[in-house]
C-alpha positions as CSV (number, residue, x, y, z in Angstrom):
1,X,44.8,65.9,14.7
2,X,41.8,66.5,15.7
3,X,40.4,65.4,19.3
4,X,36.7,64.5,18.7
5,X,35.4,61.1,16.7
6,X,33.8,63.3,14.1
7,X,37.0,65.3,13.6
8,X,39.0,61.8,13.3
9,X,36.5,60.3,11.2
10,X,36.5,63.7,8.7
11,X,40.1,63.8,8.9
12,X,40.5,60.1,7.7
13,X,37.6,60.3,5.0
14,X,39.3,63.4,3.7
15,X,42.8,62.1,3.8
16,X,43.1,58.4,4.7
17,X,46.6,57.4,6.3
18,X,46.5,54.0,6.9
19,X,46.0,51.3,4.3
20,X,42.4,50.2,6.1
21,X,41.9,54.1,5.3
22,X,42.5,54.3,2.0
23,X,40.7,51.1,1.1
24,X,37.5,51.6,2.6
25,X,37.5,55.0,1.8
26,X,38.1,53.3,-2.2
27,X,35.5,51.2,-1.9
28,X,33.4,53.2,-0.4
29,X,33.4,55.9,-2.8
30,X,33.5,53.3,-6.0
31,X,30.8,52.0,-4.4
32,X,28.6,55.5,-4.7
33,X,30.1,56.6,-7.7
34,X,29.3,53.3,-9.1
35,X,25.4,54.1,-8.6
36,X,25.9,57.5,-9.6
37,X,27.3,56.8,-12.8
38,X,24.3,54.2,-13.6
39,X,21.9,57.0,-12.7
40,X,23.5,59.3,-15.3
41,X,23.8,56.5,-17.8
42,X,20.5,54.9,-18.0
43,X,18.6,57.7,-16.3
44,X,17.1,55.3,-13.7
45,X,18.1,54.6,-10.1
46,X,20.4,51.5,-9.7
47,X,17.5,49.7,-7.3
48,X,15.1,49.6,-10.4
49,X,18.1,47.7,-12.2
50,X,17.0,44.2,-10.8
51,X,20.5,42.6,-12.3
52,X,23.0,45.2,-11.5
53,X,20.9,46.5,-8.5
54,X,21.0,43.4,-6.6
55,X,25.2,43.2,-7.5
56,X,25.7,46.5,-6.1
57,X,23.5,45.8,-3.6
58,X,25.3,42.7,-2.2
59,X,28.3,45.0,-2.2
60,X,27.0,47.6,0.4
61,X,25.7,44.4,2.7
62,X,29.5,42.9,2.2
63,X,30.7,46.6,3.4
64,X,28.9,46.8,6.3
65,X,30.8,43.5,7.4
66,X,33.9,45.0,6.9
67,X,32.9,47.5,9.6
68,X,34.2,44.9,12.0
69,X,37.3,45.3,10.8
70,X,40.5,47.3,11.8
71,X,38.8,51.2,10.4
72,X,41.8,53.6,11.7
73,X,40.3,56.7,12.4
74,X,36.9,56.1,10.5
75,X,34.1,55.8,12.4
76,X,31.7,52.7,12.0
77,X,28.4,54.1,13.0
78,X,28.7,56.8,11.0
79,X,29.7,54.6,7.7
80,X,27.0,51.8,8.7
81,X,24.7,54.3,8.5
82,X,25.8,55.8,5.3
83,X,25.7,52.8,3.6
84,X,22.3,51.8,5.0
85,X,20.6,54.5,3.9
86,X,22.0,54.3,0.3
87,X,20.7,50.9,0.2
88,X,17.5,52.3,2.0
89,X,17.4,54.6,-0.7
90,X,17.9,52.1,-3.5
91,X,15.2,49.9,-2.1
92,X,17.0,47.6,-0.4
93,X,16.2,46.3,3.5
94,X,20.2,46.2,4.5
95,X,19.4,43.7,7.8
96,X,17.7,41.4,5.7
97,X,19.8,41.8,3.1
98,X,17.1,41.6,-0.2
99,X,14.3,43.7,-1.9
100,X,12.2,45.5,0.3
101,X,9.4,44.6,-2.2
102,X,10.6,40.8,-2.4
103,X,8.7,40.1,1.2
């Protein structure tokens, strides 16, 4: 196994052991796919979607609680910041959880 964080973290993203592992590693990538896959379907970004945007949205600001949980060999600064820059990306402010353009 490998020694460093980053190592630990890669190893558990690329092949999650424990059952906090595999979940957030689920629900994580569900998560992403999910906004992939209305990209490819309706050709738009899921943050111009202001029904299902603001769904998917409320999922990433849910995840990033669960980063206080037991994550096994993930690392939490490195998923925190994952999520809030997909959530940057989709134009959402993820400490404020809402719009950016709702202010």
């Amino acid at each position: 196994m490998p020694n460093d964080w980053q190592g630990r973290h890669t190893a558990a993203f690329l092949d999650p052991v424990t059952s906090h592992e595999r979940a957030l590693v689920f629900i994580l990538k569900g998560w992403e796919e999910y906004a992939e896959g209305h990209e490819d379907a309706y050709e738009s970004p899921i943050g111009e979607d202001y029904v299902l945007g603001d769904d998917w949205a409320k999922i990433g600001f849910a995840l990033r609680g669960l980063l206080n949980g037991d994550l096994g060999r993930l690392d939490g600064g490195t998923l925190d910041a994952f999520i809030c820059h997909r959530l940057n990306e989709a134009g959402f402010d993820p400490d404020m959880e809402e719009r950016k353009d709702s202010r």
